[in-house]
N, C-alpha and C positions, 0 to 999 in steps of 0.2 A: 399581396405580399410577394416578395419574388424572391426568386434564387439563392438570391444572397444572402437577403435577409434572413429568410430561413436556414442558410448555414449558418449565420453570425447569430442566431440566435440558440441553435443547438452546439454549437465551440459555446459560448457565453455559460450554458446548461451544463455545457463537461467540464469548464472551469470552475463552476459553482460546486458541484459534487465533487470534485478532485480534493477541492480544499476544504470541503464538509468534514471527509474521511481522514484526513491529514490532521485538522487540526481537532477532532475528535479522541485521536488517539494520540497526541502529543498532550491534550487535558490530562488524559489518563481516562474519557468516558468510557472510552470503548478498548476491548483489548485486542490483541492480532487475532483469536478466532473468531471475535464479531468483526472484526473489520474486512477479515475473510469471507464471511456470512456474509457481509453489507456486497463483496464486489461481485458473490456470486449471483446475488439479488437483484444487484442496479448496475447493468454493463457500463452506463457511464464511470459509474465508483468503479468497477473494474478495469477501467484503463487510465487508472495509475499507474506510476514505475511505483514496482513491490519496493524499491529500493527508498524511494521519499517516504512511503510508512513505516517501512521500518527504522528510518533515518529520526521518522518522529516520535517513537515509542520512549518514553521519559527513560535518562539517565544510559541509551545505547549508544546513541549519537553515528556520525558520517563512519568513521572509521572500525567500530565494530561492528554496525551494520554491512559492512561493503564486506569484510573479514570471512563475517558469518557466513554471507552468501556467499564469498569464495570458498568456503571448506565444504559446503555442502553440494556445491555446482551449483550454483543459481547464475544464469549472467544477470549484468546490471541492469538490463534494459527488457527483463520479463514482466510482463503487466502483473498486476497484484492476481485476476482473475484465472492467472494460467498457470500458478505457481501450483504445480504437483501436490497433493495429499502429504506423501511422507514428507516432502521438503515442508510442508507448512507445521506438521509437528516439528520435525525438529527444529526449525526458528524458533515455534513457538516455547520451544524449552531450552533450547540455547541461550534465548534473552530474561527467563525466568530465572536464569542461575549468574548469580552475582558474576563481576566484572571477574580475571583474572588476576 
């Protein structure tokens, strides 16, 4: 096997896990402190953008996602596995309280 294949085979592995975790929690199977859990367990699940899970958590959607993580300082483009402790409670209670 060579070089390549072995990269195209682990990209293939990190696409596969991205969209495990994505659409795990757009079901509703899993909530953001398992899906936290999962990225700190499986670094592939961990490099997601924090922003497409929580973009999939039922009824937040693009714009209060992106919102959320600007009030709290998250940029857009921090992996799921990097997002800070506090910052991950308060997401995780920000999107547990009804819309505005």
């Amino acid at each position: 096997m060579s070089q390549f294949d072995n990269a195209f085979e682990r990209a293939a592995q990190a696409r596969q896990a991205i969209a495990d975790i994505v659409s795990s929690v757009r079901s509703g199977d899993t909530d953001l402190p398992a899906a936290f859990e999962l990225a700190d367990a499986n670094p592939l699940m961990g490099r997601v953008f924090a922003v497409k899970v929580f973009e999939a958590v039922p009824g937040i959607g693009k714009v209060r996602a992106r919102r959320t993580m600007d009030d709290i300082g998250l940029d857009e483009d921090v992996w799921l596995d990097q997002v800070p402790s506090e910052a991950r409670l308060a997401v995780a209670q920000a999107f547990a309280e009804p819309a505005p």
